[in-house]
C-alpha positions as CSV (number, residue, x, y, z in Angstrom):
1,X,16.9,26.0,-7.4
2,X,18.4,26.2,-10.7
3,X,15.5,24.6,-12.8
4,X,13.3,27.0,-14.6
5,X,10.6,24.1,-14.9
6,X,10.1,23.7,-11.5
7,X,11.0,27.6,-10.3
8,X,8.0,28.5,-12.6
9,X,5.7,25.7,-11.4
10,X,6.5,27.1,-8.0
11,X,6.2,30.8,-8.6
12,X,3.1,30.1,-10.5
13,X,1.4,28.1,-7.7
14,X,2.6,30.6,-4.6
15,X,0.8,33.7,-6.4
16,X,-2.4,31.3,-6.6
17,X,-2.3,30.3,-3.2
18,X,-0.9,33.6,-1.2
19,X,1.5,32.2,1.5
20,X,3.2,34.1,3.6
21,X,6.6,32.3,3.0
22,X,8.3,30.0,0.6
23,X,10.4,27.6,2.3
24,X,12.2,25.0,-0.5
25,X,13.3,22.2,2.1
26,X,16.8,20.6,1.9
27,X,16.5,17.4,3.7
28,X,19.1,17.9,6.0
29,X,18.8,16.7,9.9
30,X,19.3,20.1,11.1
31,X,16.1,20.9,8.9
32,X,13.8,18.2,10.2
33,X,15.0,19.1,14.1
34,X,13.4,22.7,13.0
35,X,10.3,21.3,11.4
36,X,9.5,19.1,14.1
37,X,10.0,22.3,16.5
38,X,7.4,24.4,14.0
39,X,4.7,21.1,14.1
40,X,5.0,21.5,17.8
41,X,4.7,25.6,18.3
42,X,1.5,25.0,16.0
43,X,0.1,22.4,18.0
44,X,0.5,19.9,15.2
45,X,2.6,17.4,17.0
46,X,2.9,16.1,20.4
47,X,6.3,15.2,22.0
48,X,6.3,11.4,23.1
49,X,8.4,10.2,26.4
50,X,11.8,11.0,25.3
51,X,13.2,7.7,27.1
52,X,10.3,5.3,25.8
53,X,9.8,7.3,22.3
54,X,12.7,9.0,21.7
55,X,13.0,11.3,18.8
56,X,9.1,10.8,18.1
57,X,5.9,12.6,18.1
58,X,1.7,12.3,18.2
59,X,-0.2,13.9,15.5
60,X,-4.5,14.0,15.8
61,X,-6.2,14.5,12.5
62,X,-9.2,16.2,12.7
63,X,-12.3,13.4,13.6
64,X,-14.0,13.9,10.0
65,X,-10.4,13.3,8.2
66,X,-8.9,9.9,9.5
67,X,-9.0,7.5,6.0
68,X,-8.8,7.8,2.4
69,X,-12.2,9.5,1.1
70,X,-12.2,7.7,-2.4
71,X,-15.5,9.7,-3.2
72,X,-13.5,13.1,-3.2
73,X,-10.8,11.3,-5.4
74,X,-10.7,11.8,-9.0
75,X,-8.9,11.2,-12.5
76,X,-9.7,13.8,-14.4
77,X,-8.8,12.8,-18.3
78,X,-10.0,14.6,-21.6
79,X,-12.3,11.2,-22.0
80,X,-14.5,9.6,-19.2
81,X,-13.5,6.7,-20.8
82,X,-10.0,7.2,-20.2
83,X,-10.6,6.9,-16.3
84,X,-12.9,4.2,-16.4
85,X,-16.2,2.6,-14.4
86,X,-14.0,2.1,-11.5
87,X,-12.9,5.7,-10.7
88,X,-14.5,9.0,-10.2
89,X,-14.6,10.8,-13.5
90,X,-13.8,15.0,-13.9
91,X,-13.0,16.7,-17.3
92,X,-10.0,18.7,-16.7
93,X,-10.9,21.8,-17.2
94,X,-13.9,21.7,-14.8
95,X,-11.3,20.3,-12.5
96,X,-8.8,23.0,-12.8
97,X,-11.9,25.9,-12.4
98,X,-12.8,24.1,-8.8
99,X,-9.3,24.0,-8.0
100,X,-8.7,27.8,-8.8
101,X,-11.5,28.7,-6.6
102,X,-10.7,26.6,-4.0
103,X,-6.7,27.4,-3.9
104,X,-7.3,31.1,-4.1
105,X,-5.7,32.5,-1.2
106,X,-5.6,29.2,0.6
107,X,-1.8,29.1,2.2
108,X,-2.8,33.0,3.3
109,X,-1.0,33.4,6.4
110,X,0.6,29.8,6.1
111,X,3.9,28.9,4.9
112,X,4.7,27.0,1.9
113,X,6.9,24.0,2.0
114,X,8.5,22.9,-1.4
115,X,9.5,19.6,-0.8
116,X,11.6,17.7,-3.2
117,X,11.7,13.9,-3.3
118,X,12.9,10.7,-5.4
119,X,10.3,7.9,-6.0
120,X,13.0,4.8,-6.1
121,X,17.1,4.1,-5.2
122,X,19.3,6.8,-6.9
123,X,20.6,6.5,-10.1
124,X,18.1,3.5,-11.1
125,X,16.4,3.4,-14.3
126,X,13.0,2.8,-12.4
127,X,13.5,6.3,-10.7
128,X,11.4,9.5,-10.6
129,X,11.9,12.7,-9.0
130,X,8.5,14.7,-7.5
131,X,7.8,17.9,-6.0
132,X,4.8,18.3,-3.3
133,X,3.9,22.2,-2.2
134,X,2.3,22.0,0.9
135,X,1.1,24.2,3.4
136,X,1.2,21.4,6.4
137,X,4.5,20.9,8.7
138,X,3.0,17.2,9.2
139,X,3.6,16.6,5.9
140,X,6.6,17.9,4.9
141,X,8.3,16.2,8.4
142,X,6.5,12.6,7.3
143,X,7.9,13.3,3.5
144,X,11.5,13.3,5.1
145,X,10.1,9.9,6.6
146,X,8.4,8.4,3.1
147,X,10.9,9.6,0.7
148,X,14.1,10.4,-0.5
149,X,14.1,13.8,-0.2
150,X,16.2,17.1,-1.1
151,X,19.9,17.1,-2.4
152,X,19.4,13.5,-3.9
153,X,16.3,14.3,-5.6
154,X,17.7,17.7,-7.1
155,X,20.8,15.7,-8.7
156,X,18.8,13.1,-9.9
157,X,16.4,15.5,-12.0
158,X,19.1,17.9,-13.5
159,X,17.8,20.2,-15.9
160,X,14.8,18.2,-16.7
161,X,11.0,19.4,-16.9
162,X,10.0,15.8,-16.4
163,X,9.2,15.6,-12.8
164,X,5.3,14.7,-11.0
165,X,3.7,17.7,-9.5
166,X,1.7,17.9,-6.4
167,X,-0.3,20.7,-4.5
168,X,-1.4,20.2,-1.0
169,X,-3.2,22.8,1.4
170,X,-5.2,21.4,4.3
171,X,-7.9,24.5,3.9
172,X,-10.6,24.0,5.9
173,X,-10.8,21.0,6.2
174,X,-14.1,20.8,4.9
175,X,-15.1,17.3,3.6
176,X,-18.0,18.7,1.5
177,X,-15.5,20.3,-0.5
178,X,-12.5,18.0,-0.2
179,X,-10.8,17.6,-3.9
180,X,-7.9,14.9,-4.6
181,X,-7.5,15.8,-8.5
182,X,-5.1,13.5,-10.6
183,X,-4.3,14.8,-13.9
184,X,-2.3,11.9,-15.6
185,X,-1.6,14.0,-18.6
186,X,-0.3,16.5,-17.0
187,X,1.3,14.2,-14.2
188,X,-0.4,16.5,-11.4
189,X,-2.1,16.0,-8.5
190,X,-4.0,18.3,-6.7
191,X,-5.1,18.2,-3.3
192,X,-7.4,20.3,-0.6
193,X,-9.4,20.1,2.5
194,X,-7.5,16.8,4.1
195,X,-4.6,16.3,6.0
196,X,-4.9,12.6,6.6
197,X,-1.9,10.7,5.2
198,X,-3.3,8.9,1.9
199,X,-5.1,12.3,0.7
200,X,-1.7,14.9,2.0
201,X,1.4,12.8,1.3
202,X,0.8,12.9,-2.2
203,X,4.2,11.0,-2.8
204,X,2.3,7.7,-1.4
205,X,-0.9,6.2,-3.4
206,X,-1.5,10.0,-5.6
207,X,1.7,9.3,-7.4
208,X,3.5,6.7,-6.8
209,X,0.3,4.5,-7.7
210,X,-2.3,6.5,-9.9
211,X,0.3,8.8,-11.6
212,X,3.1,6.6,-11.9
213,X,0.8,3.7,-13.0
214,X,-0.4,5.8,-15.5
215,X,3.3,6.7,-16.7
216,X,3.8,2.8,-16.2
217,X,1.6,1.6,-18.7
218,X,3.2,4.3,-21.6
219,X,6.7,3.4,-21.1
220,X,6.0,-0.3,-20.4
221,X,6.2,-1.1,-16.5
222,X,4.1,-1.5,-13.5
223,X,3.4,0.2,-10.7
224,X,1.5,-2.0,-7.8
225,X,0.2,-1.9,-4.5
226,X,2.6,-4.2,-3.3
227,X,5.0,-5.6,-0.8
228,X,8.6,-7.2,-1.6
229,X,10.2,-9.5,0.3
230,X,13.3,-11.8,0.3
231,X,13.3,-14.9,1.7
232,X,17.0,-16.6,2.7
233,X,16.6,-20.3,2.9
234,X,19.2,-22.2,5.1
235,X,21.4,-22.7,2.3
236,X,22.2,-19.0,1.7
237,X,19.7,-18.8,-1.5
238,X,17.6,-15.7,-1.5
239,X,14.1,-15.7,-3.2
240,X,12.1,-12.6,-3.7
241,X,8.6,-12.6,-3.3
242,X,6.2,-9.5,-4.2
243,X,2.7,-9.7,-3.4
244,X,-0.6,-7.4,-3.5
245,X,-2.9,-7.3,-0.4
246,X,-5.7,-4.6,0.4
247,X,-5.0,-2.3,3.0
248,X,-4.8,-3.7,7.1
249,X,-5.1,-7.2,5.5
250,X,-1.2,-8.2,6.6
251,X,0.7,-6.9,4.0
252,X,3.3,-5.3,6.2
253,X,3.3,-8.0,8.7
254,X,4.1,-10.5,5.6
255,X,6.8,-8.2,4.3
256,X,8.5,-8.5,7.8
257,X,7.5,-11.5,9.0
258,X,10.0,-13.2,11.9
259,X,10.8,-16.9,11.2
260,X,10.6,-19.1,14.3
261,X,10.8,-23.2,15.5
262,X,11.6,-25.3,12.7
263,X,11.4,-22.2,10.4
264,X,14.6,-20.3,12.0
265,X,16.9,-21.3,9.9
266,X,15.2,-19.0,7.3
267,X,15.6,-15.0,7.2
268,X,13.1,-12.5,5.6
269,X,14.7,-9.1,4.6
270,X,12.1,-6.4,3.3
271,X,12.4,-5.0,0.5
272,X,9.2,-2.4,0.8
273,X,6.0,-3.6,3.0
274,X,3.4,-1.0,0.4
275,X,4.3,0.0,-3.2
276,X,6.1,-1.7,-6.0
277,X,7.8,-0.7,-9.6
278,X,7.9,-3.6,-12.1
279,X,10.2,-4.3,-15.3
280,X,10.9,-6.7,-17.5
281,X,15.1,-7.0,-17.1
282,X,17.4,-7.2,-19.4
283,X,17.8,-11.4,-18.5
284,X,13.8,-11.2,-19.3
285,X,12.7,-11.8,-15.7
286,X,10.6,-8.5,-14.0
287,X,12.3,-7.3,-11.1
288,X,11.1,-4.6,-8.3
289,X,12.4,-1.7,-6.8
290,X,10.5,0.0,-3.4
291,X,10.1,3.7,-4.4
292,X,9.2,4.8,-0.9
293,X,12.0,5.4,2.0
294,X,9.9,4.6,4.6
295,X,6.5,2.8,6.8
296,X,2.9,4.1,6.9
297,X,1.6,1.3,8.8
298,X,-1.7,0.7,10.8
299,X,-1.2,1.0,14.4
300,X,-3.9,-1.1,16.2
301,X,-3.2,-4.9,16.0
302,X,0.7,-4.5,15.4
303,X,2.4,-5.7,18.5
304,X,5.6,-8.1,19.3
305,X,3.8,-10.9,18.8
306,X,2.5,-9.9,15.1
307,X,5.2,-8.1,13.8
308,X,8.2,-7.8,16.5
309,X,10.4,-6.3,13.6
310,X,8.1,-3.2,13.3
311,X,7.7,-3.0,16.5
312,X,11.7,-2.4,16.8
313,X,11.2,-0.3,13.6
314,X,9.1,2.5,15.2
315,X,10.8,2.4,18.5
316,X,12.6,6.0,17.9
317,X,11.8,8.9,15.1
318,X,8.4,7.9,14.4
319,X,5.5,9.9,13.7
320,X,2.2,8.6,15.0
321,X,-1.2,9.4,13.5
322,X,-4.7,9.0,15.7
323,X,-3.7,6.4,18.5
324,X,-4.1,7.0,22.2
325,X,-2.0,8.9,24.5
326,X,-1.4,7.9,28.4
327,X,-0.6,9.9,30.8
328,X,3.5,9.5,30.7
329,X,3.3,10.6,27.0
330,X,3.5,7.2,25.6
331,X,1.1,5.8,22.9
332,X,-1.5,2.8,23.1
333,X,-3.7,1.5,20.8
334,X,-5.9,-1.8,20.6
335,X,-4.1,-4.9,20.1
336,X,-0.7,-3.6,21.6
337,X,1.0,-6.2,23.5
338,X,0.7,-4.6,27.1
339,X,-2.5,-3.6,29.0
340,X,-3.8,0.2,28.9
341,X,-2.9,2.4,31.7
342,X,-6.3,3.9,31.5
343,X,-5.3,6.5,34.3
344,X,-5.7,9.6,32.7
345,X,-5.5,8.1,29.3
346,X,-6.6,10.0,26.2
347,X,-8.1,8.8,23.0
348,X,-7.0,9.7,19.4
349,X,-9.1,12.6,19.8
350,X,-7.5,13.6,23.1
351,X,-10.6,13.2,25.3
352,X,-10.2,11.0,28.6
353,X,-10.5,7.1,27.7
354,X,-12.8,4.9,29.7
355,X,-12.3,1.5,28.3
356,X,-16.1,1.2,29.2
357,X,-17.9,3.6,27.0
358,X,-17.4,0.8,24.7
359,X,-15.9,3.4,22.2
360,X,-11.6,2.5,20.7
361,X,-8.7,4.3,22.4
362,X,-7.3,4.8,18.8
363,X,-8.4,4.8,16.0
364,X,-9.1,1.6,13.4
365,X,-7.1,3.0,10.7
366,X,-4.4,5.2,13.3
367,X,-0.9,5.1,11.7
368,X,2.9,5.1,12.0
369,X,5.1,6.7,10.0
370,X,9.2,5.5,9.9
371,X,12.3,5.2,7.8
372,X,12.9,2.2,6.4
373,X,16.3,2.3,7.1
374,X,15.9,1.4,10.7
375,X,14.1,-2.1,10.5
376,X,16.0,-4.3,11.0
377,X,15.1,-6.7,8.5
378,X,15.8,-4.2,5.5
379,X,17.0,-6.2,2.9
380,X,20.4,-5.0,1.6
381,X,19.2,-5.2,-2.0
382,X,17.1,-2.5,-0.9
383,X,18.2,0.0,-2.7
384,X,19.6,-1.9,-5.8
385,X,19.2,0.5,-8.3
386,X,18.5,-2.7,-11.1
387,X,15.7,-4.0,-8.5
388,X,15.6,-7.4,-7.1
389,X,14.1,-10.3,-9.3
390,X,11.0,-11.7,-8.6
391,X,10.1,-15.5,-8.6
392,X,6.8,-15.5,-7.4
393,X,3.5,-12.9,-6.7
394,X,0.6,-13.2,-4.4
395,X,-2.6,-11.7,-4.5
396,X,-3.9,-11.8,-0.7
397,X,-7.6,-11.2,0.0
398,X,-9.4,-11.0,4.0
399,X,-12.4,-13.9,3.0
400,X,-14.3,-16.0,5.7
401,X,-15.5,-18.6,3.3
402,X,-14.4,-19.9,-0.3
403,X,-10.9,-19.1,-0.8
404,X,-8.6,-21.8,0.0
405,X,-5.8,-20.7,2.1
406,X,-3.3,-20.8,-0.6
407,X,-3.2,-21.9,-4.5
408,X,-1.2,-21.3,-7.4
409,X,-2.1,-20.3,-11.1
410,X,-1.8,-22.8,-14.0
411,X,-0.4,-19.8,-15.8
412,X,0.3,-16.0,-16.3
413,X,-2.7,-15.4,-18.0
414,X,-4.5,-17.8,-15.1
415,X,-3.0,-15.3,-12.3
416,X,-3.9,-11.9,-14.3
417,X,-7.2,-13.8,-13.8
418,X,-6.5,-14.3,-10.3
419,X,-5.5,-10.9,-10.0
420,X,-8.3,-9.3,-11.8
421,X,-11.0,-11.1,-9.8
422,X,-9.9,-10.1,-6.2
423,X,-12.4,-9.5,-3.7
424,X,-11.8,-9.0,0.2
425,X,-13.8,-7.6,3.0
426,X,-13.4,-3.8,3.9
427,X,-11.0,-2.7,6.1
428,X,-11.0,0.6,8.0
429,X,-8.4,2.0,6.0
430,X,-10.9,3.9,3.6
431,X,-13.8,5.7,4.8
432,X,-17.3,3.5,4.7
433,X,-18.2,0.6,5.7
434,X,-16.1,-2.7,7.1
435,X,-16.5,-6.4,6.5
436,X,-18.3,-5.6,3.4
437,X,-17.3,-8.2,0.5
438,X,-15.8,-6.1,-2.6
439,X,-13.8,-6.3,-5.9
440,X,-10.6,-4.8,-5.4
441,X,-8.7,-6.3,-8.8
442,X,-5.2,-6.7,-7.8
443,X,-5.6,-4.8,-4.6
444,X,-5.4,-1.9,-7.0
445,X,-9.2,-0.7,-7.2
446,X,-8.7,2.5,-5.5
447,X,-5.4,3.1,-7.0
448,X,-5.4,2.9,-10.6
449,X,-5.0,5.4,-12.4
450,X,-6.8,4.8,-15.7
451,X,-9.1,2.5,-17.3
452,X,-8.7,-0.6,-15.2
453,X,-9.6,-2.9,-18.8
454,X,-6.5,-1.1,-20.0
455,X,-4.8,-2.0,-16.7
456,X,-5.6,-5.6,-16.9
457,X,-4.3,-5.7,-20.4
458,X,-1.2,-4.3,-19.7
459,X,-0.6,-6.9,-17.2
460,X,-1.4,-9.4,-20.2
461,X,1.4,-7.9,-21.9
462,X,3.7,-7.8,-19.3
463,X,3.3,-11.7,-19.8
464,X,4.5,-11.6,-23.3
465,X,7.6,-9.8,-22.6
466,X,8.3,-12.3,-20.0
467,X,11.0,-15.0,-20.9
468,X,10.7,-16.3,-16.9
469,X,7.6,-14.9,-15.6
470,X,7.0,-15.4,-11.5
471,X,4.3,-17.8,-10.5
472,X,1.0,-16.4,-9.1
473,X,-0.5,-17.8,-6.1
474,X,-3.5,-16.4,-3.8
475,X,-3.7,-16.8,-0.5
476,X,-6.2,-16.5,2.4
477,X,-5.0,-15.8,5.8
478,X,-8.6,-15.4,7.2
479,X,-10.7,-18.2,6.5
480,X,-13.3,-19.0,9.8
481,X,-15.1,-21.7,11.4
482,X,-19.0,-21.3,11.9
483,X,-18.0,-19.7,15.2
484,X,-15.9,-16.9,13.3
485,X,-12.6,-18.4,14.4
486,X,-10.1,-17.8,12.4
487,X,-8.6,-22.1,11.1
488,X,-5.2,-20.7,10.0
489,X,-2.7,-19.6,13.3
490,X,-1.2,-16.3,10.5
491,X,1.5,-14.3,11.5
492,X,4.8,-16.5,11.6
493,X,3.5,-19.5,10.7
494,X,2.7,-17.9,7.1
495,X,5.8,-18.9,6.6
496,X,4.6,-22.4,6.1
497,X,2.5,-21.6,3.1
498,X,5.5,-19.3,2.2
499,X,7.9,-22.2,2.3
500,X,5.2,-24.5,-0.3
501,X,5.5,-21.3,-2.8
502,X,9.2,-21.6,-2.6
503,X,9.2,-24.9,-3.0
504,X,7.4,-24.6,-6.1
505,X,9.0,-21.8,-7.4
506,X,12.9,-24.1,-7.4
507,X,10.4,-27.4,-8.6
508,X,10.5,-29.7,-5.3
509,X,6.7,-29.4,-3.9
510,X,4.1,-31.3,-4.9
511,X,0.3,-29.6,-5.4
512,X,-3.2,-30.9,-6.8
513,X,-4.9,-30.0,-10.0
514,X,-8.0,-28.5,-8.8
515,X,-10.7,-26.3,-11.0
516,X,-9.2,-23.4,-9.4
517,X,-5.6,-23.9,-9.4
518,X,-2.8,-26.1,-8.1
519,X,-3.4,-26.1,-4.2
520,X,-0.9,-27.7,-1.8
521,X,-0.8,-31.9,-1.2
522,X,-1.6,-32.1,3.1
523,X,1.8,-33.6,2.8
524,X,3.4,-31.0,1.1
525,X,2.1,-28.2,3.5
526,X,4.2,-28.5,6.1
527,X,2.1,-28.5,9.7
528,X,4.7,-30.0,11.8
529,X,4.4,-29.0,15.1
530,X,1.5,-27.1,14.3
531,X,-2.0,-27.8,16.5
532,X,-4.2,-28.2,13.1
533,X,-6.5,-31.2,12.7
534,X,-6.6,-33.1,9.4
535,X,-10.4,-32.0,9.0
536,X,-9.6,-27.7,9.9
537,X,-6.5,-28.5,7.0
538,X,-8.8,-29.8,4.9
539,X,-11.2,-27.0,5.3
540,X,-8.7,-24.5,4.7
541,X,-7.5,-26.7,1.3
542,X,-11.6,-26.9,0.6
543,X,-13.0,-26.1,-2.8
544,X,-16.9,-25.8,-2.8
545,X,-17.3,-26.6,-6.3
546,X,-21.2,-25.3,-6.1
547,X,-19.8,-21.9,-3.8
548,X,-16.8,-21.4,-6.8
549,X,-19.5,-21.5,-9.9
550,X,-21.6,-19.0,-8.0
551,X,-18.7,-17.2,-7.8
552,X,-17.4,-17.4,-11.3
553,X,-21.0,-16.5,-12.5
554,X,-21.0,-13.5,-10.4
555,X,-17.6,-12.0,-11.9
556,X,-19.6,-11.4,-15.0
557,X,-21.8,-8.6,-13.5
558,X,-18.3,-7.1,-12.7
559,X,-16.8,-7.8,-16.5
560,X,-19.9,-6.2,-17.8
561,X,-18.7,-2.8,-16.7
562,X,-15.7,-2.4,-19.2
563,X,-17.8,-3.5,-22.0
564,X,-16.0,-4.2,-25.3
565,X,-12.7,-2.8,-23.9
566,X,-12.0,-5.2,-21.5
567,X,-9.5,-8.1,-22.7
568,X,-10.8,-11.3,-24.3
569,X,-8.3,-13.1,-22.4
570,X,-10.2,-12.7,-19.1
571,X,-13.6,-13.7,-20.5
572,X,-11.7,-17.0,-21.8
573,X,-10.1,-17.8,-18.5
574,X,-14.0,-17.2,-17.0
575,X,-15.1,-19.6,-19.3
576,X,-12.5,-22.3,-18.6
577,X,-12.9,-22.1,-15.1
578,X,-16.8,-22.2,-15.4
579,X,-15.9,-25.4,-17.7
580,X,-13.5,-26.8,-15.2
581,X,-16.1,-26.6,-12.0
582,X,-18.9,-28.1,-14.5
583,X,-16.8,-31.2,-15.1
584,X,-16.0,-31.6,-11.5
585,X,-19.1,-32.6,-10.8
């Protein structure tokens, strides 16, 4: 390495942390065989059934360390303010004292992986290059997985100091003194006490959201939780689609999703199923690049009949993360289309499985980790390095009752509305409780980086510098009956709600002015074919006028938290929607 920047970084951070070694990882295949050989000699990874899994492994985290823990998560700014009422606040220098103490000695006896990576296609404009030190083989063989990593990354920075740092060391694991420490300023990130994916592959939501958002809203782009997708209509005509769903709430299976029936004319390529980079093109449209290389997907509920192409995606080379193991060495989790072999089964914490304790085989939030570049829906624009251009976003949210299954924005201002007043029910992908209803502004509210007021106002400006900006649309896969049914079938026919949105995007659908948005005609929904009564469409279509100005009152206790700094523009649209369901009647 021919970089003083990053050799001093390094050198700096190794006499801090006292490995034995110092390893700086190339990328190659040869190099992965031999890290997947160390994971296993440490008894950090489990070799699958090399006929049923070939080329793939089991990892257990340890039971205390299975999900993001956004109370040891922090942005540590000069100004409290800077971070805002939404994220855990440090001052930097209190932040760098804990670290000091904590990563004193920590790789002892441990080797250090340096593990170069590009965020984003090479060559591209939208492009970063990042460095994560790391004391874990399971991270530095799911990095080769998640990024674009070694040689590629090394050419694209050059002789530049500009480049995101990250230090990882699993510790002790002790969640009483777990630290994940982002430093915009410096863009840093420092990390100790986890291994679990979210808190240890710092490339993921540490940087590629809260750093690079950060960096985003300096230079003048975005960086979102979000999915891209094209969708080929019959006619050859390729729309791209980008769209913002919390965690286990179908985002990958939407980024993948299979056409079928009357719908198989039309092909979905995937673009990136997690994390999105916005611009504003030259032609004044915003386009999207994927900056990851690969999946970290939730295990339980993905099977052929929810998303087949993942299913084909994490066939071979795949790393998996808390599910159960049967007896032959092949993995099972709940929802998996094929019973459990419960003879001699163990659970994600490797203790014999007895379906009747009561207790899941895996894990709720157990994972998959594989390179995008064996789906076989990846788009081929994949890695464009101008991005692909984006006619329409969705903001998705997991509600039971009040959100209609799918409705568009009047305008951009109306969607960063949309956006900004997200709420879904918790998932198990971050450590608490699930089913609980919460704010989660553009699915972003444990990934933003700064001051979300300032985060919402940069989306305002985005607007501005729009000449063609995409329509926003929310949709609701979820909704229930009184029974808890879910009224909408999901999974392929999504594509149903997907074709309206396209349809409205090229001007041929019609929709109704409602006090919410424009929501779909029942004519211009298409349900052919589909077993869904005129009164369960009509549910799913419903606006409860009294339930939406409960609602709309209730954002303002959420406002209130930003004070004077959050944008007019979103206390107008509250008003004008209050206005609207006042003179519905």
């Amino acid at each position: 390495m021919n970089n003083p920047a990053v050799r001093q970084w390094v050198d700096a951070t190794a006499r801090l942390t006292a490995p034995d070694r110092v390893v700086w990882l190339q990328g190659s295949d040869e190099e992965y065989r031999r890290l997947l050989a160390e994971g296993v000699a440490q008894g950090q990874l489990l070799p699958l059934h090399p006929q049923r899994h070939p080329g793939s492994y089991l990892h257990r985290s340890h039971p205390r360390d299975v999900a993001r823990t956004e109370q040891s998560t922090y942005i540590c700014t000069p100004h409290r303010d800077d971070a805002g009422p939404t994220n855990n606040w440090m001052a930097p220098d209190d932040a760098h004292a804990t670290l000091r103490r904590l990563f004193q000695g920590a790789m002892r006896g441990r080797t250090m992986y340096v593990v170069p990576y590009l965020l984003g296609p090479p060559g591209s404009p939208f492009s970063r290059v990042g460095f994560e030190l790391t004391d874990s083989v399971y991270v530095a063989v799911n990095m080769r997985l998640m990024t674009r990593m070694g040689a590629v990354a090394l050419e694209q920075l050059g002789a530049s100091a500009e480049f995101f740092k990250g230090v990882h060391s699993t510790g002790t694991l002790d969640p009483e003194q777990r630290y994940i420490c982002h430093f915009p300023q410096e863009s840093a990130v420092w990390s100790i006490n986890s291994g679990y994916g979210g808190n240890a592959l710092l490339s993921k939501k540490c940087v590629a959201l809260r750093l690079a958002g950060a960096q985003g809203r300096r230079e003048g782009w975005l960086a979102e939780h979000m999915f891209v997708m094209g969708i080929e209509d019959p006619h050859g005509r390729t729309t791209y689609v980008a769209g913002a769903l919390p965690s286990s709430c179908g985002k990958t299976n939407l980024a993948m999703l299979k056409p079928a029936g009357r719908f198989s004319g039309y092909k979905v390529w995937c673009v990136g199923d997690d994390i999105a980079w916005l611009r504003v093109g030259r032609d004044g449209r915003l386009y999207a690049v994927n900056p990851e290389a690969g999946f970290f997907g939730v295990a339980p509920g993905t099977s052929a009949k929810t998303n087949p192409n993942m299913m084909a995606t994490i066939a071979t080379n795949t790393i998996f993360t808390n599910v159960a193991l049967a007896a032959d060495r092949t993995v099972w989790w709940e929802g998996l289309d094929r019973p459990a072999d419960v003879r001699g089964m163990a659970d994600w914490q490797g203790k014999p499985w007895d379906p009747a304790s009561g207790q899941k085989a895996a894990h709720p939030n157990a994972r998959f980790t594989a390179p995008i570049a064996q789906c076989p829906v990846t788009s081929p624009a994949w890695n464009d390095p101008e991005g692909v251009p984006i006619s329409a976003i969705l903001f998705g949210c997991r509600r039971s009752t009040l959100v209609p299954l799918v409705y568009e924005a009047f305008t951009w201002r109306h969607g960063v509305y949309l956006g900004a007043t997200l709420n879904s029910e918790t998932t198990a992908a971050a450590a608490g409780a699930t089913g609980v209803v919460r704010r989660d502004p553009m699915a972003m509210l444990p990934f933003c980086g700064y001051n979300m007021a300032d985060y919402f106002a940069h989306w305002l400006d985005m607007g501005t510098r729009l000449a063609s900006p995409p329509r926003i649309y929310r949709v609701n896969w979820f909704r229930t009956d009184a029974r808890g049914a879910c009224l909408w079938p999901g999974f392929g026919d999504n594509m149903r709600v997907l074709k309206w949105i396209l349809d409205r995007c090229h001007g041929s659908a019609e929709a109704a002015a409602t006090p919410i948005g424009y929501l779909p005609t029942p004519a211009a929904l298409d349900t052919e074919g589909l077993d869904l009564p005129p009164e369960r469409l009509q549910t799913l279509l419903d606006v409860d006028v009294a339930a939406w100005r409960d609602a709309a009152r209730r954002q303002t206790d959420f406002f209130s938290k930003f004070g004077e700094r959050l944008p007019g523009a979103l206390r107008e649209e509250q008003q004008a929607l209050m206005d609207r369901l006042k003179g519905s009647g």
